[in-house]
mmCIF file as Biopython writes it, N, C-alpha, C and O atoms, coordinates in Angstrom:
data_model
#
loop_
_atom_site.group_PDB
_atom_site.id
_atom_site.type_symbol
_atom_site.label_atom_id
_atom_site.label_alt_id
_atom_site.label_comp_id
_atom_site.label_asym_id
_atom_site.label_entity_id
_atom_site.label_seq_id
_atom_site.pdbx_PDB_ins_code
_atom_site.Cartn_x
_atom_site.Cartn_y
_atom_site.Cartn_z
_atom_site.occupancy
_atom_site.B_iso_or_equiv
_atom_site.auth_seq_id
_atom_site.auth_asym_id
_atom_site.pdbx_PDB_model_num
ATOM 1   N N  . UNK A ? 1  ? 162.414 58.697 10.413 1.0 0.0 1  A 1 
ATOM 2   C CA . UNK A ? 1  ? 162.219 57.557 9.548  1.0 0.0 1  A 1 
ATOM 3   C C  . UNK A ? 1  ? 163.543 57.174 8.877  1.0 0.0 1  A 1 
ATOM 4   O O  . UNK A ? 1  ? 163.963 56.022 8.768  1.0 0.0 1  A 1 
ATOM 5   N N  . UNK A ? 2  ? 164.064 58.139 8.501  1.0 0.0 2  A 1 
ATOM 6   C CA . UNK A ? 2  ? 165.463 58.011 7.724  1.0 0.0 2  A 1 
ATOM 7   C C  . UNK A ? 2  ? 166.541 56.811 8.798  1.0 0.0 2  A 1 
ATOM 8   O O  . UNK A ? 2  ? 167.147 55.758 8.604  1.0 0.0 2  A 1 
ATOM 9   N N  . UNK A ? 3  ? 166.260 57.886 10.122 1.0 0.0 3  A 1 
ATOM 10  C CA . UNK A ? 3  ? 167.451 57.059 10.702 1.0 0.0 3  A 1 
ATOM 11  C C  . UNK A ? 3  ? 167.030 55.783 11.508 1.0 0.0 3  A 1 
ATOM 12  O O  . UNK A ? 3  ? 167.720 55.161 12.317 1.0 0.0 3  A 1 
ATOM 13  N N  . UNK A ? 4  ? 165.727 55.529 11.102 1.0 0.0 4  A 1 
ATOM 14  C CA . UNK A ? 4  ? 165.304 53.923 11.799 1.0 0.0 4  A 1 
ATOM 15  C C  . UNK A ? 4  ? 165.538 53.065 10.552 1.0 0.0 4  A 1 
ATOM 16  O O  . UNK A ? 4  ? 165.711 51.865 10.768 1.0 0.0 4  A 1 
ATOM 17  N N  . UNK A ? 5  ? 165.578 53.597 8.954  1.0 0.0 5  A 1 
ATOM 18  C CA . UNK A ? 5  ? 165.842 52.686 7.847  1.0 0.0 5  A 1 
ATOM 19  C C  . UNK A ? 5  ? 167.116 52.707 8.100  1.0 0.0 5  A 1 
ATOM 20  O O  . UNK A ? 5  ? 167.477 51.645 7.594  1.0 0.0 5  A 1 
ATOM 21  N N  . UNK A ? 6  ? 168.153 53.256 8.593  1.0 0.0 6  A 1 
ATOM 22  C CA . UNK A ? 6  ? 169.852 53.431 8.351  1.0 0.0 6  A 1 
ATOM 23  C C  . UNK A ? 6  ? 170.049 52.342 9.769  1.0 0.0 6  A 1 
ATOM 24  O O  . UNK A ? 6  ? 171.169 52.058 10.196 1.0 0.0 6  A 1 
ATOM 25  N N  . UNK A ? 7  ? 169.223 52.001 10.165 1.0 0.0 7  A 1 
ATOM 26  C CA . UNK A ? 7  ? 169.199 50.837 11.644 1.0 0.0 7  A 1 
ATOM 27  C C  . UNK A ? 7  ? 169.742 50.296 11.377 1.0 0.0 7  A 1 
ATOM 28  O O  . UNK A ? 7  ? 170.725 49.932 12.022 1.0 0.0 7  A 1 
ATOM 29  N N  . UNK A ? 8  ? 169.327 49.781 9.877  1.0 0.0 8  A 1 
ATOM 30  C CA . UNK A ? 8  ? 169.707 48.217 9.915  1.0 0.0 8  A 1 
ATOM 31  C C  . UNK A ? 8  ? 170.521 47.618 8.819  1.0 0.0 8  A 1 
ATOM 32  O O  . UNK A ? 8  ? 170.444 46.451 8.437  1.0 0.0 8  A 1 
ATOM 33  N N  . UNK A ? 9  ? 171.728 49.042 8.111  1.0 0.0 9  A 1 
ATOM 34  C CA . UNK A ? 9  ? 172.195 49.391 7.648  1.0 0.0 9  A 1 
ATOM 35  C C  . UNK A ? 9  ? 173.363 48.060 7.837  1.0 0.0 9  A 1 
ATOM 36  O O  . UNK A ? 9  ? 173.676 47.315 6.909  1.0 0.0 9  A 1 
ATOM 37  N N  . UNK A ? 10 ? 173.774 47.985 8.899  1.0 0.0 10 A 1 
ATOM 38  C CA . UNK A ? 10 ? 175.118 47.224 9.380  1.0 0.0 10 A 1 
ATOM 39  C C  . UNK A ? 10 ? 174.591 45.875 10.117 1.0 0.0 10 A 1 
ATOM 40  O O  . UNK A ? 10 ? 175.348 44.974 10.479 1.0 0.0 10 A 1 
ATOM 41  N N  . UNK A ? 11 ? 173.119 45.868 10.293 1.0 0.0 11 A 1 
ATOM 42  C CA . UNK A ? 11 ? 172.672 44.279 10.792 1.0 0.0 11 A 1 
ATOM 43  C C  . UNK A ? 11 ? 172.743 43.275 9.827  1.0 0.0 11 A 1 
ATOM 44  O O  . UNK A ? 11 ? 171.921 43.230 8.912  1.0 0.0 11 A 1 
ATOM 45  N N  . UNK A ? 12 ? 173.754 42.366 9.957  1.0 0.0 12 A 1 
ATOM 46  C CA . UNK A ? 12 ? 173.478 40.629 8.992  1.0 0.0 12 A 1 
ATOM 47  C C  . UNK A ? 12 ? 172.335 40.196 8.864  1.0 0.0 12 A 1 
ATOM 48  O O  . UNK A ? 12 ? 172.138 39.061 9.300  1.0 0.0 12 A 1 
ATOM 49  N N  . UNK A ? 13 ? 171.358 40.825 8.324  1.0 0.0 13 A 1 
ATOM 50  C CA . UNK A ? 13 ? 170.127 40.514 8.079  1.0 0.0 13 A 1 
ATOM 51  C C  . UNK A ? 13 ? 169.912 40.354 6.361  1.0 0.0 13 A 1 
ATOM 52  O O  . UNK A ? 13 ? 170.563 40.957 5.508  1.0 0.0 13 A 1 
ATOM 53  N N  . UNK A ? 14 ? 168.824 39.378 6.127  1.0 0.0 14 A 1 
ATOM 54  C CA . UNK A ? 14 ? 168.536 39.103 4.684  1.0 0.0 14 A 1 
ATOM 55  C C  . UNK A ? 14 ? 167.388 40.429 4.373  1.0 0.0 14 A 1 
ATOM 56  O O  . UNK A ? 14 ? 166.510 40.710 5.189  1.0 0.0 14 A 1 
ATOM 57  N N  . UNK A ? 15 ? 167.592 41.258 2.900  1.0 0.0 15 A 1 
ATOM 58  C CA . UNK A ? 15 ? 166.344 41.622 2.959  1.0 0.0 15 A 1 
ATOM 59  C C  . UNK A ? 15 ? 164.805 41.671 3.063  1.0 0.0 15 A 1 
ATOM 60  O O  . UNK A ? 15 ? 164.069 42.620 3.337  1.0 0.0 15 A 1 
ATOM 61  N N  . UNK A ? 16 ? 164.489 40.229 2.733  1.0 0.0 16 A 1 
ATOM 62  C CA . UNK A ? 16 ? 163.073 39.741 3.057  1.0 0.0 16 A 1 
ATOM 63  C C  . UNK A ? 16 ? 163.018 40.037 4.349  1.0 0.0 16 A 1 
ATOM 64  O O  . UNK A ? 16 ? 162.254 40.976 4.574  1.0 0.0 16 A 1 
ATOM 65  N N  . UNK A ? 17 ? 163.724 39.430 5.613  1.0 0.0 17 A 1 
ATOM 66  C CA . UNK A ? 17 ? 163.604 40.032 6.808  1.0 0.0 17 A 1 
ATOM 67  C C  . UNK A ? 17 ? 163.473 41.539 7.282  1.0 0.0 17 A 1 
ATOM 68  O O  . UNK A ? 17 ? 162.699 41.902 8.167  1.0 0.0 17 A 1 
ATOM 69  N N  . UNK A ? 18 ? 164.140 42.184 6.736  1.0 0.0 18 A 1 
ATOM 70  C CA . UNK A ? 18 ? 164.359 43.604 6.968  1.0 0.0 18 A 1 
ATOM 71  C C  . UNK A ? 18 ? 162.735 43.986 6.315  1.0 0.0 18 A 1 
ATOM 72  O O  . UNK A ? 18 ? 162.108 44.856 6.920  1.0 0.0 18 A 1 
ATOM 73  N N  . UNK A ? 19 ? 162.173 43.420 5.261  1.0 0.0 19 A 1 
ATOM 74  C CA . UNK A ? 19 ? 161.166 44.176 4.657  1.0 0.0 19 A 1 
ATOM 75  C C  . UNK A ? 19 ? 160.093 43.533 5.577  1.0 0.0 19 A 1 
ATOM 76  O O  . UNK A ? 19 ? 159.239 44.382 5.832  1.0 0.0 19 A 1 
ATOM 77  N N  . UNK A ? 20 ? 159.882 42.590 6.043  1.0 0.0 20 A 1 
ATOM 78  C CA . UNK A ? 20 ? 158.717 42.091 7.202  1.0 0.0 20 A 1 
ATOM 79  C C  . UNK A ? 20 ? 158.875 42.650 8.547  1.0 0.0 20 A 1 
ATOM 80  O O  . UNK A ? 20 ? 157.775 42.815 9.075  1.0 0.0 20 A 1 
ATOM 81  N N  . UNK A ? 21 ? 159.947 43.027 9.343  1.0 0.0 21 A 1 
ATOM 82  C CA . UNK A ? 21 ? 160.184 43.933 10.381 1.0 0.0 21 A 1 
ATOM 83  C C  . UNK A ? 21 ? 159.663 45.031 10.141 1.0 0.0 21 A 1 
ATOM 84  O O  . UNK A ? 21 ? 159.033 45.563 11.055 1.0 0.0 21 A 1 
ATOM 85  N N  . UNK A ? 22 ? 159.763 45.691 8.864  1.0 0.0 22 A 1 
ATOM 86  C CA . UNK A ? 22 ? 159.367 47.438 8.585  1.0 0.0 22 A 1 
ATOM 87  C C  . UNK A ? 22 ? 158.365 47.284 8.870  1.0 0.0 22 A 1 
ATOM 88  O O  . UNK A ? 22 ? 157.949 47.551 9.998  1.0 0.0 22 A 1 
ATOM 89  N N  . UNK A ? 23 ? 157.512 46.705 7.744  1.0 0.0 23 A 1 
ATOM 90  C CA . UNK A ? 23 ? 156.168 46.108 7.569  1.0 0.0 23 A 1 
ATOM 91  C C  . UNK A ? 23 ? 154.837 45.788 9.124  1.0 0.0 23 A 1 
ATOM 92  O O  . UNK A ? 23 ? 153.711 46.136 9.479  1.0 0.0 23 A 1 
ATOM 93  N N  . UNK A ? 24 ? 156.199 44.749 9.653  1.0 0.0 24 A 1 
ATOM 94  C CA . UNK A ? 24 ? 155.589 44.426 11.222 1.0 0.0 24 A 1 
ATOM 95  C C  . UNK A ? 24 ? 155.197 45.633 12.285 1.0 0.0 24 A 1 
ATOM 96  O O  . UNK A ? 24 ? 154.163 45.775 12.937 1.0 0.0 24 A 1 
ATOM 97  N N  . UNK A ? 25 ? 157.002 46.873 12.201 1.0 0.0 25 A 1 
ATOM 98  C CA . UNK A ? 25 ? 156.763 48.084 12.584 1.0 0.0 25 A 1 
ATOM 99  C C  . UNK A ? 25 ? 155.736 48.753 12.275 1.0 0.0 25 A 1 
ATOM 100 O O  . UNK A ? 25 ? 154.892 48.952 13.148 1.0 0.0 25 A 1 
ATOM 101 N N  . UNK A ? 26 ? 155.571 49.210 11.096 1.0 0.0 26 A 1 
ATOM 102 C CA . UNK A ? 26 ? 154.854 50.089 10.601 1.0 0.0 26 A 1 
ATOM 103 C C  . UNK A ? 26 ? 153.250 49.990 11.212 1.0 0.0 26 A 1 
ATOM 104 O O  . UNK A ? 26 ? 152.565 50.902 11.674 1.0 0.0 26 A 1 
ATOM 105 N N  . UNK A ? 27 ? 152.840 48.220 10.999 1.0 0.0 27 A 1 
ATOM 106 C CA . UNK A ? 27 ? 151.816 47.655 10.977 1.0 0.0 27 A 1 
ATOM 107 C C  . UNK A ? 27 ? 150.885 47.838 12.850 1.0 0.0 27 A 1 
ATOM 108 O O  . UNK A ? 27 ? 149.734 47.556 13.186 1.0 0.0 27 A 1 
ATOM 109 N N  . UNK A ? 28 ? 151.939 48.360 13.569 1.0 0.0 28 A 1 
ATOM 110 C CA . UNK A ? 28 ? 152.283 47.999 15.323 1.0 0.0 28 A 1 
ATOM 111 C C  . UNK A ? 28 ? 152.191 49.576 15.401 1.0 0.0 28 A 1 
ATOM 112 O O  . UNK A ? 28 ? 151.291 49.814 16.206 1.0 0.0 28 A 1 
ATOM 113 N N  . UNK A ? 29 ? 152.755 50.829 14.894 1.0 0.0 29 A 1 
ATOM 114 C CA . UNK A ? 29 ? 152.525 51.801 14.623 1.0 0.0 29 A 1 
ATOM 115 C C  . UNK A ? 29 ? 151.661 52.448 14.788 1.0 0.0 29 A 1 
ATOM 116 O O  . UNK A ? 29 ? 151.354 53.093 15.790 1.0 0.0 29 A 1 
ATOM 117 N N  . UNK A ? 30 ? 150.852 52.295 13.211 1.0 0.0 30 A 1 
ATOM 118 C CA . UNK A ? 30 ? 149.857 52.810 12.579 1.0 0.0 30 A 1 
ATOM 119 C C  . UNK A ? 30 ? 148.482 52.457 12.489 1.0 0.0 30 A 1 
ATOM 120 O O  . UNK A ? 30 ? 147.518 52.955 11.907 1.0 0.0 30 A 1 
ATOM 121 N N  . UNK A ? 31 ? 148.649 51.461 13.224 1.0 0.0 31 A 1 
ATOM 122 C CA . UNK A ? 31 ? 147.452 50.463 13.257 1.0 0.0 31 A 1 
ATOM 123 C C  . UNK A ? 31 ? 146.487 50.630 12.152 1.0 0.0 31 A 1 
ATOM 124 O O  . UNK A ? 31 ? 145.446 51.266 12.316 1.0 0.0 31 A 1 
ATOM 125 N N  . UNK A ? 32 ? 146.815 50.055 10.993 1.0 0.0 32 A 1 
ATOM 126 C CA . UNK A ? 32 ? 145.870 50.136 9.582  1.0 0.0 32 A 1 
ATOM 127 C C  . UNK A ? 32 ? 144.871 48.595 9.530  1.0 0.0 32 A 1 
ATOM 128 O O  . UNK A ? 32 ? 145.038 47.529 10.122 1.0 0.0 32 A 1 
ATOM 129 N N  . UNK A ? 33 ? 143.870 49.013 8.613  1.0 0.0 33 A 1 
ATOM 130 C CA . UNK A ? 33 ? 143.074 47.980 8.201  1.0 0.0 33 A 1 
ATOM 131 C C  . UNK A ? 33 ? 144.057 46.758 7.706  1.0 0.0 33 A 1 
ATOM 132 O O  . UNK A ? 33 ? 144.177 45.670 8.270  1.0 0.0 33 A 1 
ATOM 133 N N  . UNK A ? 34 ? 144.697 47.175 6.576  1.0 0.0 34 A 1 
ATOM 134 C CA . UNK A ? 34 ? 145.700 46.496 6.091  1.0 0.0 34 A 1 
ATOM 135 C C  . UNK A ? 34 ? 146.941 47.485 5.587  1.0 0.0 34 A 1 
ATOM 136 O O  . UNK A ? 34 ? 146.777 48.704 5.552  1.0 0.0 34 A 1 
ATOM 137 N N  . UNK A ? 35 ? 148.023 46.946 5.254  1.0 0.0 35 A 1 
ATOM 138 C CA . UNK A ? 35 ? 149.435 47.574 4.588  1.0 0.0 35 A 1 
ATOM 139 C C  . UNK A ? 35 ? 150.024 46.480 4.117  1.0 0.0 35 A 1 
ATOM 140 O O  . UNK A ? 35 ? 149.990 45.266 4.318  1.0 0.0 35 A 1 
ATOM 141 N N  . UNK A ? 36 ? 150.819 47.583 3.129  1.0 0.0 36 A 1 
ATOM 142 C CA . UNK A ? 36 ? 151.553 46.760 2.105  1.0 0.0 36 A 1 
ATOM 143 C C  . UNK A ? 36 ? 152.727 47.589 1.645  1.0 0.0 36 A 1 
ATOM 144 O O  . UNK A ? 36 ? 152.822 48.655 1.038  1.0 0.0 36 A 1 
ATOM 145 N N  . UNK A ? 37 ? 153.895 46.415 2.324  1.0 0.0 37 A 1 
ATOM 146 C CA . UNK A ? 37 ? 155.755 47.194 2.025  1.0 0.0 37 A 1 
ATOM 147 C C  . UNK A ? 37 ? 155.949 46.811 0.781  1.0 0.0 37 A 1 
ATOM 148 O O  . UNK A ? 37 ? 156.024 45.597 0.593  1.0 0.0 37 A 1 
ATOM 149 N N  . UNK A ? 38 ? 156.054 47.535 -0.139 1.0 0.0 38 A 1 
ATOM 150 C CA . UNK A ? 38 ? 157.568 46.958 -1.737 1.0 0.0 38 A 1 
ATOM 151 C C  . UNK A ? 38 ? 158.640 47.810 -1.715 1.0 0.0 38 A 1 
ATOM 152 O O  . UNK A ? 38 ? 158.927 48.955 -2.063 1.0 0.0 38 A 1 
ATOM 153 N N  . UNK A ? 39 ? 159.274 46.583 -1.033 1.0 0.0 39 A 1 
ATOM 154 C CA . UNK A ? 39 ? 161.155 47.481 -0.745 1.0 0.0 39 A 1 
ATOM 155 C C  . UNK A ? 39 ? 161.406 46.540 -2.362 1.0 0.0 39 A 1 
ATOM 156 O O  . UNK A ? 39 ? 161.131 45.415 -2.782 1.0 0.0 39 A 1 
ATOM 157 N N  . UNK A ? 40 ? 162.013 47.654 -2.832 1.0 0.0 40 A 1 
ATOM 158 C CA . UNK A ? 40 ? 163.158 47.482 -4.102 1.0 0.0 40 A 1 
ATOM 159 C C  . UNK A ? 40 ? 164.441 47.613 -3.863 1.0 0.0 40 A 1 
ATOM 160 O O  . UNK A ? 40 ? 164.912 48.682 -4.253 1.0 0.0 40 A 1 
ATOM 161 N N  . UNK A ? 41 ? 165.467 46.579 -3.140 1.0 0.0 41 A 1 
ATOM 162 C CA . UNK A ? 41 ? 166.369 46.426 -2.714 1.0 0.0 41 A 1 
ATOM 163 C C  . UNK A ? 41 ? 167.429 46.292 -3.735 1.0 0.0 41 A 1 
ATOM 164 O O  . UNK A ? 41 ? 167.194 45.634 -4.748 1.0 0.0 41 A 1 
ATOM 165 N N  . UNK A ? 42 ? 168.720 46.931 -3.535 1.0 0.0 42 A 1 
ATOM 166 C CA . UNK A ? 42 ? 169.702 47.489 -4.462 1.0 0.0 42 A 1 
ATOM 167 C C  . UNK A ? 42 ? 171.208 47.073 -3.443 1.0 0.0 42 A 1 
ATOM 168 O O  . UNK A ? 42 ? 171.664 47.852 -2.606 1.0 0.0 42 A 1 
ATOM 169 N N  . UNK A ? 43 ? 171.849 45.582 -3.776 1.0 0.0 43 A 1 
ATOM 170 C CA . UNK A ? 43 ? 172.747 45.227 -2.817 1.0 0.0 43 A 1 
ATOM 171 C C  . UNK A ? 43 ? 173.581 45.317 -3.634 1.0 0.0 43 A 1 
ATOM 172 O O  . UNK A ? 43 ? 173.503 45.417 -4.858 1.0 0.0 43 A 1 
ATOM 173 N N  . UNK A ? 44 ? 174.923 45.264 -2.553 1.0 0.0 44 A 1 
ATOM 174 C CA . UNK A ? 44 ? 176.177 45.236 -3.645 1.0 0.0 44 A 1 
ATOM 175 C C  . UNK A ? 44 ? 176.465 44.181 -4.556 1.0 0.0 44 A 1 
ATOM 176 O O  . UNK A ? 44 ? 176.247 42.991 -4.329 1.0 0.0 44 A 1 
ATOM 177 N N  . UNK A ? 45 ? 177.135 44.820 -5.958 1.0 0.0 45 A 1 
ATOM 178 C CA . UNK A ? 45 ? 177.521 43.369 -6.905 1.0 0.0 45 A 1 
ATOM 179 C C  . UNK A ? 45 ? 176.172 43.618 -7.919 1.0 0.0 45 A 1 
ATOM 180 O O  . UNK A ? 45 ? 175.801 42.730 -8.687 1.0 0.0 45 A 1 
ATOM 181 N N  . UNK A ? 46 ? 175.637 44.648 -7.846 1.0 0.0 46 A 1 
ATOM 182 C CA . UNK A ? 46 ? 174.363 44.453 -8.728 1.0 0.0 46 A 1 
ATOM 183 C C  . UNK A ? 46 ? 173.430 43.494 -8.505 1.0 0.0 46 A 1 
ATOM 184 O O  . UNK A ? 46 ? 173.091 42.671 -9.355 1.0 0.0 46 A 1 
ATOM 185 N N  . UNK A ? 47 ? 173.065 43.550 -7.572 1.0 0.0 47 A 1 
ATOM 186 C CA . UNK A ? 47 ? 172.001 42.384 -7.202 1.0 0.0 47 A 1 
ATOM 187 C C  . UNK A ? 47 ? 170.983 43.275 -6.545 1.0 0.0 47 A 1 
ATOM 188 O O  . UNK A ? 47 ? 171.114 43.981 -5.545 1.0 0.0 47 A 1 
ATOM 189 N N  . UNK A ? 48 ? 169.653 43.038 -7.539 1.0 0.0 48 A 1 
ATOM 190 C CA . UNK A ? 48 ? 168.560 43.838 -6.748 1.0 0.0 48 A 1 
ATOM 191 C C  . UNK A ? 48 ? 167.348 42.572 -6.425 1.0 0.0 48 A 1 
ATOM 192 O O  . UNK A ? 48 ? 167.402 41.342 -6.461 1.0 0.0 48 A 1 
ATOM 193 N N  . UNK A ? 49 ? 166.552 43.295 -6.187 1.0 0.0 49 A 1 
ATOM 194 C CA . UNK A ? 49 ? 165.400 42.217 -4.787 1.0 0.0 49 A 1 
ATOM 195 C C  . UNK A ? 49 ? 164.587 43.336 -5.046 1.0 0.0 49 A 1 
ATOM 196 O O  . UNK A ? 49 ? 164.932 44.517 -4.997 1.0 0.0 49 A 1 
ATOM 197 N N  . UNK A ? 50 ? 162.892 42.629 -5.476 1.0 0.0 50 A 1 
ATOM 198 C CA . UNK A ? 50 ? 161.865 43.667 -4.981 1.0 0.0 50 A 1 
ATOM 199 C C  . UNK A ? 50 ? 160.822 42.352 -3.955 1.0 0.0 50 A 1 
ATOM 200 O O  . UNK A ? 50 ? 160.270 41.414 -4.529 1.0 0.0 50 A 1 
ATOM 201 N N  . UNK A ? 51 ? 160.741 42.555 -2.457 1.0 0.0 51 A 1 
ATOM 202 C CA . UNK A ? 51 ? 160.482 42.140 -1.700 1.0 0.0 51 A 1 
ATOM 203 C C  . UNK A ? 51 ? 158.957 42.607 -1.110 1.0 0.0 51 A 1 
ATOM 204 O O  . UNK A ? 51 ? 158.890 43.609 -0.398 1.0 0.0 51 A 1 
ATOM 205 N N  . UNK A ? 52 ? 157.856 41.905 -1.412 1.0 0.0 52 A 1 
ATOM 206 C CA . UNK A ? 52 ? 156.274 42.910 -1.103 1.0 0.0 52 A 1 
ATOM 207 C C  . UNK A ? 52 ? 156.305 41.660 0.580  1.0 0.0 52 A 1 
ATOM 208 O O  . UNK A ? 52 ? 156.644 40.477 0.585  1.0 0.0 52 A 1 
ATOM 209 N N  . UNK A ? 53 ? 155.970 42.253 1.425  1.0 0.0 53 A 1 
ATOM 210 C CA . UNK A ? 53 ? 155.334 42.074 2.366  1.0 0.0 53 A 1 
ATOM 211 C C  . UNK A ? 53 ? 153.940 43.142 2.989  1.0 0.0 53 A 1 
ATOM 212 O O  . UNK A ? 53 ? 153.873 44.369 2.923  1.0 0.0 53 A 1 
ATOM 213 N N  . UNK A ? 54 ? 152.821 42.069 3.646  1.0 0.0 54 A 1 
ATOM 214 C CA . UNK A ? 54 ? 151.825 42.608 3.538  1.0 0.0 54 A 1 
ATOM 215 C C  . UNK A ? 54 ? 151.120 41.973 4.923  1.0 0.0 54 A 1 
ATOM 216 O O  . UNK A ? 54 ? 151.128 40.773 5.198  1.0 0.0 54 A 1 
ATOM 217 N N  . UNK A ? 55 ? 150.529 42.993 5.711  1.0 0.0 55 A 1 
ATOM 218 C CA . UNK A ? 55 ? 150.310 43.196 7.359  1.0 0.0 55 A 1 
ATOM 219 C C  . UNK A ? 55 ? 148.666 43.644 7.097  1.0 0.0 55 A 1 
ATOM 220 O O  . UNK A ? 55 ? 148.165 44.477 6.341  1.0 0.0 55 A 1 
ATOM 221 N N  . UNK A ? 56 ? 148.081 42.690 8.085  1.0 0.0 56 A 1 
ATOM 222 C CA . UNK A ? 56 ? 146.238 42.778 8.410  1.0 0.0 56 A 1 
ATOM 223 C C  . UNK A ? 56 ? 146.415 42.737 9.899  1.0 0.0 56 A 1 
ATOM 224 O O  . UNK A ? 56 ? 147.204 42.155 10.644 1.0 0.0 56 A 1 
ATOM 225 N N  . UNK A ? 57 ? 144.886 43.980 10.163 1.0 0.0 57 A 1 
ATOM 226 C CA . UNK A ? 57 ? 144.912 43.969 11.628 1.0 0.0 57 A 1 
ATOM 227 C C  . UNK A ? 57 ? 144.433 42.439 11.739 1.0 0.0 57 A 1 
ATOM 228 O O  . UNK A ? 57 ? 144.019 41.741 10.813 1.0 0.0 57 A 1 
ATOM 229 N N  . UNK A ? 58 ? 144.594 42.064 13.152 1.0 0.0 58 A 1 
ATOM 230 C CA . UNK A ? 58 ? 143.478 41.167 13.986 1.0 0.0 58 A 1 
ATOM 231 C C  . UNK A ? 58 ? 142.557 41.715 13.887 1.0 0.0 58 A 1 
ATOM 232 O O  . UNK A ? 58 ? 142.282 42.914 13.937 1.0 0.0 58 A 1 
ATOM 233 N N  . UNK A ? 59 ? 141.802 40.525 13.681 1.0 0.0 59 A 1 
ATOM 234 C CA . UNK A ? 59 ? 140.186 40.452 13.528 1.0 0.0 59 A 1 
ATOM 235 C C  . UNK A ? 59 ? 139.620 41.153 14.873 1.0 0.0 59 A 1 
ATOM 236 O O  . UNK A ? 59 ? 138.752 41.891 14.407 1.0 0.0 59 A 1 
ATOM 237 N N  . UNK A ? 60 ? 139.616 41.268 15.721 1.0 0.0 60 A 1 
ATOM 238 C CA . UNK A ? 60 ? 139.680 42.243 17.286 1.0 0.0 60 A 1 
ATOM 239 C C  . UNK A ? 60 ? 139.879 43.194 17.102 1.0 0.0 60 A 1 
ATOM 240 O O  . UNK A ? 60 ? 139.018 43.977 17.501 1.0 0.0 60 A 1 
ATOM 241 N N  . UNK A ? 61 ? 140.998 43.744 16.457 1.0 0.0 61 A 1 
ATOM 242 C CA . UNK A ? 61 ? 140.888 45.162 16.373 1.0 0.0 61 A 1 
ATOM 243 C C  . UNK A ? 61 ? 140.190 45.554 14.910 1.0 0.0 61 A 1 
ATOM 244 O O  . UNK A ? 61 ? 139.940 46.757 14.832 1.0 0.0 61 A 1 
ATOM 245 N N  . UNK A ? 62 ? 139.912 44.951 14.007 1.0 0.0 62 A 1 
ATOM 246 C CA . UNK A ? 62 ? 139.161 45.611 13.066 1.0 0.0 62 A 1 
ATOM 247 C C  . UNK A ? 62 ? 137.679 46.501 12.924 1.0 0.0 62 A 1 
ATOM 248 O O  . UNK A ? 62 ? 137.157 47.297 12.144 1.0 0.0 62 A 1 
ATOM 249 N N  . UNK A ? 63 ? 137.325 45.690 14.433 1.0 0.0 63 A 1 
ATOM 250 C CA . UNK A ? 63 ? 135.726 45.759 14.986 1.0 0.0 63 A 1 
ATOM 251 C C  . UNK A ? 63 ? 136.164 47.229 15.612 1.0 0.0 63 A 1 
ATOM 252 O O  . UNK A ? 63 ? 135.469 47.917 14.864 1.0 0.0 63 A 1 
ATOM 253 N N  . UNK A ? 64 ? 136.702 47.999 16.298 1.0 0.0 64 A 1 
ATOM 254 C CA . UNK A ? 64 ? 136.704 48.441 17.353 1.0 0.0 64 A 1 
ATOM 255 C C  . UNK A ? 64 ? 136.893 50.238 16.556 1.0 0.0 64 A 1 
ATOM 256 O O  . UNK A ? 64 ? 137.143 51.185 17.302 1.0 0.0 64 A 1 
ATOM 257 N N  . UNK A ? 65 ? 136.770 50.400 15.404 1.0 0.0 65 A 1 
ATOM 258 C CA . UNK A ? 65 ? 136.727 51.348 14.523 1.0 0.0 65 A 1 
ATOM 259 C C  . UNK A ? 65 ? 135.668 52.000 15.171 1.0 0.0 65 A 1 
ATOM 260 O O  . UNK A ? 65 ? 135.207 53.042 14.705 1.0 0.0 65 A 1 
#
């Protein structure tokens, strides 16, 4: 886990993006009812970001429990 968060360490990516990819991952994964990411993002210059993104199965797979 450590070294799939250090991925994207050096990608030009915005954090909102980075926190909907996890989210998307995680969501593709784990296959949950629902989930919910709050990255509290800490960039350089003192600039922080708390970013909630939030992942529901398809209605298809919710049935199949």
């Amino acid at each position: 886990l450590k070294l799939y968060f250090h991925a994207f360490r050096n990608d030009g990516i915005f954090f909102e993006a980075v926190t909907n990819k996890i989210c998307d991952d995680l969501g593709a994964a784990l296959k949950p009812r629902q989930l919910a990411v709050v990255a509290d993002w800490k960039g350089r210059g003192g600039i922080t970001s708390r970013i909630t993104a939030e992942w529901t199965a398809p209605k298809a797979a919710r049935g199949r429990r």
